[in-house]
N, C-alpha and C positions, 0 to 999 in steps of 0.2 A: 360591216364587221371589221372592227381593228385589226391590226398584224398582233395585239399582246393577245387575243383572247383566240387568235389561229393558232399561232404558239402554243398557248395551253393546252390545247387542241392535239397539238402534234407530238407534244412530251408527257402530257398526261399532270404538268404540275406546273404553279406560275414560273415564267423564265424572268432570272436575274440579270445580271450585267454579265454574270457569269456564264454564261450562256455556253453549250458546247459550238466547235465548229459548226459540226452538222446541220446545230438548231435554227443558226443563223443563215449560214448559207440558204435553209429549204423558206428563207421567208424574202427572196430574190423574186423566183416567177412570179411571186404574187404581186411584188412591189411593180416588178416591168408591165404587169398585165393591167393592174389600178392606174399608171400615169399613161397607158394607152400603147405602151412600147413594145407589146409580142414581136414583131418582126426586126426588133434591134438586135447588133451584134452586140458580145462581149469586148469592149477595147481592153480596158484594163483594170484591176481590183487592186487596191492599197496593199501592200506588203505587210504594212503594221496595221492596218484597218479593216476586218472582214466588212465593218458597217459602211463604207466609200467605195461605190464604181461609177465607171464610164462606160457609155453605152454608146453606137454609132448608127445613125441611119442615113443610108446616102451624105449627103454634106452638112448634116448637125452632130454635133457631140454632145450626150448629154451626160452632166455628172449628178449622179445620186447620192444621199448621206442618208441611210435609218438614222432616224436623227435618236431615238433610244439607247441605238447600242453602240453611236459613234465613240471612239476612243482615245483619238487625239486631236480634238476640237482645241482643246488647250494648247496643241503646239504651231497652232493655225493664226495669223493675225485675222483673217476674215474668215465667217463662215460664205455661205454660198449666196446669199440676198448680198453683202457685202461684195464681194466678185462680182454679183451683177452690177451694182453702185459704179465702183471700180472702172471696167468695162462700157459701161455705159459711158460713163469721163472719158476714153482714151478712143470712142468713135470715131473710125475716119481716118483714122494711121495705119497704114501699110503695113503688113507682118504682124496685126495685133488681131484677132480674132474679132469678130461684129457679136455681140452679143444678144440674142434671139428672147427670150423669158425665163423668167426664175416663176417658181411655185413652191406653195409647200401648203401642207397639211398635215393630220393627227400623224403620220407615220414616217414620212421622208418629205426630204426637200430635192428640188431638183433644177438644174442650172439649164439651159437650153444656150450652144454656142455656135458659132462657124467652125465647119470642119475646117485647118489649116493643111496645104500641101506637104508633102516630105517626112523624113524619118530625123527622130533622135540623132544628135550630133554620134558620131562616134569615130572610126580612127580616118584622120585625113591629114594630107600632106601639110608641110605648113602655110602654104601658099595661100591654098587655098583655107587653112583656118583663121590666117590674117586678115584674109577678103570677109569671112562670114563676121568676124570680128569688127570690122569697120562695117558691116551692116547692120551688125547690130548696135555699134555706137549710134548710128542717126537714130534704130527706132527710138532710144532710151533717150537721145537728146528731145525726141517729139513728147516723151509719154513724162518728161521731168516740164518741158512745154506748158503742157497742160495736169501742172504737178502733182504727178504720180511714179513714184520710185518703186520700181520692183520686185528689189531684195531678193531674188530667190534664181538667180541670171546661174544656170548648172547648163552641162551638155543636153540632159536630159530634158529640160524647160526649152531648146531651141531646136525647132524643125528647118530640115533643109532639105528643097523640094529640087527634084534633078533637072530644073531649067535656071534652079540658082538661089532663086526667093529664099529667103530665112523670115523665119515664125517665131516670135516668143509668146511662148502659152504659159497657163499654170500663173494664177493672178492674184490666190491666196496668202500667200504673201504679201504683198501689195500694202504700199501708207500711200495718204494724199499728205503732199509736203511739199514747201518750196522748188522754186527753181534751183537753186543752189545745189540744195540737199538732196535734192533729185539725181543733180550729175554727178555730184561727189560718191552719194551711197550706188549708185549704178555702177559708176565708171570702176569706182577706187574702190570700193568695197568699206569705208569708210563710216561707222554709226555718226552719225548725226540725228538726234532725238532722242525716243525709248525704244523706238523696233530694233529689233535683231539683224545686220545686213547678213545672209544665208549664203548668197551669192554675188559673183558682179563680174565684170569683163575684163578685171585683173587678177583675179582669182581663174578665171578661165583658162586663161594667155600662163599664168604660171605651174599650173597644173600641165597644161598641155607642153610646153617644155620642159618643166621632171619627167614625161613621159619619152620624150623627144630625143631631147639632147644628152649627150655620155655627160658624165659626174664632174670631167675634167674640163668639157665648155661651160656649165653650168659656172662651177667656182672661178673661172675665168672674168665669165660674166658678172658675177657680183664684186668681183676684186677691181674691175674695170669700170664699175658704176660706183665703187667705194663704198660697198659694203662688205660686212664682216661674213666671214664664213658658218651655214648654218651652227656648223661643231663646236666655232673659235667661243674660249672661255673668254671674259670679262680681263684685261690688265688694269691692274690694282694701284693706287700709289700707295706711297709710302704711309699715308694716313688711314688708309681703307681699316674698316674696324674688323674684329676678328672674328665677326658671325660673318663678314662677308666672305673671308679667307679661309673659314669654312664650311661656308657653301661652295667657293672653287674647288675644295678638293673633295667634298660630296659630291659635285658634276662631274668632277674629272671620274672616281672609281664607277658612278653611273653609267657614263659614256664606254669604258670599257667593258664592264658586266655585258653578262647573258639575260638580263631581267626584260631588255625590250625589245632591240633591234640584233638581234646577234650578229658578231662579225660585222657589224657598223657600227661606226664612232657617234654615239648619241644620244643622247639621256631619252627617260622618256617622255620628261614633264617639263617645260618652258617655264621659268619664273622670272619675276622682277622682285630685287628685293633693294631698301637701300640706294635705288635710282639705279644699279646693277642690269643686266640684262643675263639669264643662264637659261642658256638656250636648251630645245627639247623638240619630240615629236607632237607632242599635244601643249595647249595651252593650259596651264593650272588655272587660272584668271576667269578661262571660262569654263573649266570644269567644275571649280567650287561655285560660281554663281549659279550654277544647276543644282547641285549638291547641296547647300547650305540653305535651302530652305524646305526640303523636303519633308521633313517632321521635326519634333522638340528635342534637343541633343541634350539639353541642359540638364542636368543630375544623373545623366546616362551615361555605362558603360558600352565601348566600340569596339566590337571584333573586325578587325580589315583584312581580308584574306587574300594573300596576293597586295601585298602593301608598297610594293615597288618601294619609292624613296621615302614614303611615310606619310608626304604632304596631309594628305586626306586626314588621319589619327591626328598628324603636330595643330590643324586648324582646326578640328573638334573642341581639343583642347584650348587652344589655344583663343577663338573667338565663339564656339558654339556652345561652350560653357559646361562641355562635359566632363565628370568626375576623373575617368580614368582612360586607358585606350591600348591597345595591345596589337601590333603589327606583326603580322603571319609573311612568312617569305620562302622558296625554296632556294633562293640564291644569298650567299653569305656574303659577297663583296657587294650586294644591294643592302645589305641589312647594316656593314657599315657604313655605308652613305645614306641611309636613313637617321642611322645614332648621330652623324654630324651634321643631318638636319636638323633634328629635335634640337639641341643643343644650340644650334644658330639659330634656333626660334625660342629659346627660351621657355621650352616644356619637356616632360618624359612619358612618353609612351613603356610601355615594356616589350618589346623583340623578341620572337621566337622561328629558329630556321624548321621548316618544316616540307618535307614532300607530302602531299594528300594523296600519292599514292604506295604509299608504304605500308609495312603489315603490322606497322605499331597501332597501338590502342591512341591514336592523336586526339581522338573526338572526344573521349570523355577527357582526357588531357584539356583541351581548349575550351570546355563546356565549365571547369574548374574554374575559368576565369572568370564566369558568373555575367555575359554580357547581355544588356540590354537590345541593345541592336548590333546586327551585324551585316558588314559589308562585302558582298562578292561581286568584283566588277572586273569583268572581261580575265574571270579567271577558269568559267567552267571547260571552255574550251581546249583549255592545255591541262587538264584532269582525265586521264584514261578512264578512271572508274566512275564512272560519271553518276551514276546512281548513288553510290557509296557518298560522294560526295553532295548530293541533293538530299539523300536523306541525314544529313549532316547537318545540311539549312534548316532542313523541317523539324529540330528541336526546337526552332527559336521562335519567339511571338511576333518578331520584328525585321526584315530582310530589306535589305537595299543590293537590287542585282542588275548589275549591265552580261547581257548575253551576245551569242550571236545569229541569234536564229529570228525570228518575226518574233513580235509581241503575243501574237497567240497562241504560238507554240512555247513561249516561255511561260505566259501565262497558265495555260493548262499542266504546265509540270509542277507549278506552286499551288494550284487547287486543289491537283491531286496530294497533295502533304496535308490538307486541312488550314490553307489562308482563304480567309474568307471574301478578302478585300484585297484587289491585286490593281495596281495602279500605273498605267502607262504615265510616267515622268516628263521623258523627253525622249530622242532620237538623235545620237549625237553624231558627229561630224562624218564619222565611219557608218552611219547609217544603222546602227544598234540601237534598241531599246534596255532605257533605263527605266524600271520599275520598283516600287515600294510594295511590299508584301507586308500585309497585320494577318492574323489569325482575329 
């Protein structure tokens, strides 16, 4: 008997994609009981994936996908026959897990691995993150060896077991590629190809020094290696054109505003324009390459709410080929420095300053703009009224919303509004799900 016709079984109607938690979760025992695994522990369940666990028995790991209800297969370079491929190649390297059997059938797939020794990186001196750092360069030098880059090099992907051993696990990430590109994408963090680098051992090393070091060794250190300060604007010469000159003083009002980092000097969005560099907390570069293919912009009107500098509306317009675009904000010194983006990009949004939790009538106000789709990214969060504001969303046929909760938990707040089709995007850098919502 399948798991779709238990389901039926258990809710009384066929289950969709839409599946409640409950629905999914009650179709676990079954799946551990068919791959023979009663007496396994629970290791750990996906954050954004009810359909992805690990299971542990004595020294195997085993990872599951319902392969029906999995959810972000798409943000995955391999699925789990592919990790076994993978693994199978990096045999025999120290700190790499041995890989045991993959299976798979009408219902889940399942990866069989070596348990590895030790716990998730987490806070340790520097010394000793130096040492685990240079152990982890040899394993990457062995696994680029026998060309395999592993992209995905975070604290949480590296065990370290307390006689010293360090483990990189978590292989779904994972390209087979040069020797080169091996050390480069590992080491440097570096794209070389078309995969994604997620992670690498200089992304590590600098992360764990923002955490480490006070603000004023930090800037030390990059003035001393001749680099520019994250905050330092671009100097101009006397020829720089004048959408550069105002984009400087767009980042400059940015950098002071309360729209990102309050009481820090820093815009929120990173650009290159111009061969320019205007620095930021996020990269725009890679937020629109997420953004920009997600549905058809073209003859569509854009509600952006929470529009920070604009970018998102000025690049609609401007390459995604939509008619019109309208930027929501509750900060007024963000909304000038979005007007001297637009303008240094050569399109017009229309602006309007707004708190969404005020006791004005905003919603039919902004419903008057007639938009096709509209955008709420990383703004339910700083909305008191939070409901007020979802059922805000749920006029619309078309949502694009970054949240801060799991993907299932956002998900089931848009199915309760009547979207029919609710789509996990991507997971971005902060570990939040981007989703598309249709009715």
């Amino acid at each position: 008997m399948g798991l779709n016709h238990t389901v039926d079984m258990l809710n009384g109607a066929c289950v969709t994609k839409h599946d409640s938690v409950a629905a999914i979760d009650s179709l676990w025992p079954q799946v551990v009981a068919k791959a023979g695994l009663s007496s396994a522990e629970l290791l750990s369940s996906s954050y954004f994936d009810l359909a992805r666990r690990v299971y542990v028995i004595d020294e195997r790991v085993y990872k599951i996908t319902l392969l029906e209800y999995e959810t972000t297969s798409r943000l995955r370079t391999l699925d789990l026959q592919g990790e076994f491929a993978v693994l199978k190649r990096c045999a025999g390297i120290p700190g790499v897990p041995t890989v045991i059997d993959w299976q798979r059938d009408e219902d889940f797939e399942l990866l069989v691995i070596e348990r590895m020794a030790g716990e998730p990186l987490e806070r340790l001196r520097i010394g000793r993150f130096l040492l685990v750092l240079c152990k982890l360069c040899v394993i990457n030098s062995k696994l680029a060896c026998r060309g395999v880059s592993h992209n995905d090099i975070k604290n949480e992907n590296v065990l370290l077991a307390n006689d010293g051993k360090v483990s990189l696990i978590d292989f779904d990430q994972a390209t087979v590629t040069g020797l080169t590109a091996g050390i480069t994408r590992s080491l440097f963090g570096i794209k070389i190809g078309e995969e994604k680098v997620h992670g690498s051992l200089m992304t590590m090393l600098k992360e764990f020094l923002k955490q480490k070091l006070p603000p004023v060794v930090l800037n030390f250190l990059k003035r001393f290696g001749g680099r520019k300060l994250d905050n330092e604007l671009p100097l101009l010469p006397e020829d720089a054109s004048s959408n550069v000159r105002m984009l400087v003083d767009a980042w400059r009002i940015a950098q002071v505003s309360d729209a990102s980092s309050p009481k820090v000097l820093e815009a929120y969005y990173s650009f290159c324009f111009e061969g320019y560099y205007f620095p930021g907390e996020r990269s725009w570069e890679d937020r629109w390459e997420v953004l920009r293919s997600i549905t058809n912009y073209s003859d569509k009107r854009i509600l952006e709410l929470g529009c920070n500098m604009s970018l998102l509306s000025c690049f609609l317009l401007r390459e995604g080929q939509a008619t019109a675009a309208m930027g929501v904000d509750i900060d007024p010194g963000i909304l000038k420095s979005a007007k001297l983006v637009s303008t240094a990009l050569g399109v017009g949004p229309e602006y309007r300053q707004q708190d969404f939790d005020s006791q004005s009538d905003w919603e039919n106000e902004l419903k008057e703009f007639g938009p096709d789709i509209v955008f709420a990214l990383n703004v339910l969060n700083w909305v008191r009224d939070k409901e007020r504001f979802l059922n805000f969303l749920g006029l619309f046929d078309e949502i694009i919303f970054e949240g801060h909760d799991d993907f299932e938990t956002e998900k089931n707040r848009f199915v309760a509004r009547g979207y029919r089709d609710v789509e996990l995007i991507s997971i971005t850098e902060r570990e939040r799900p981007v989703i598309h919502c249709r009715k």
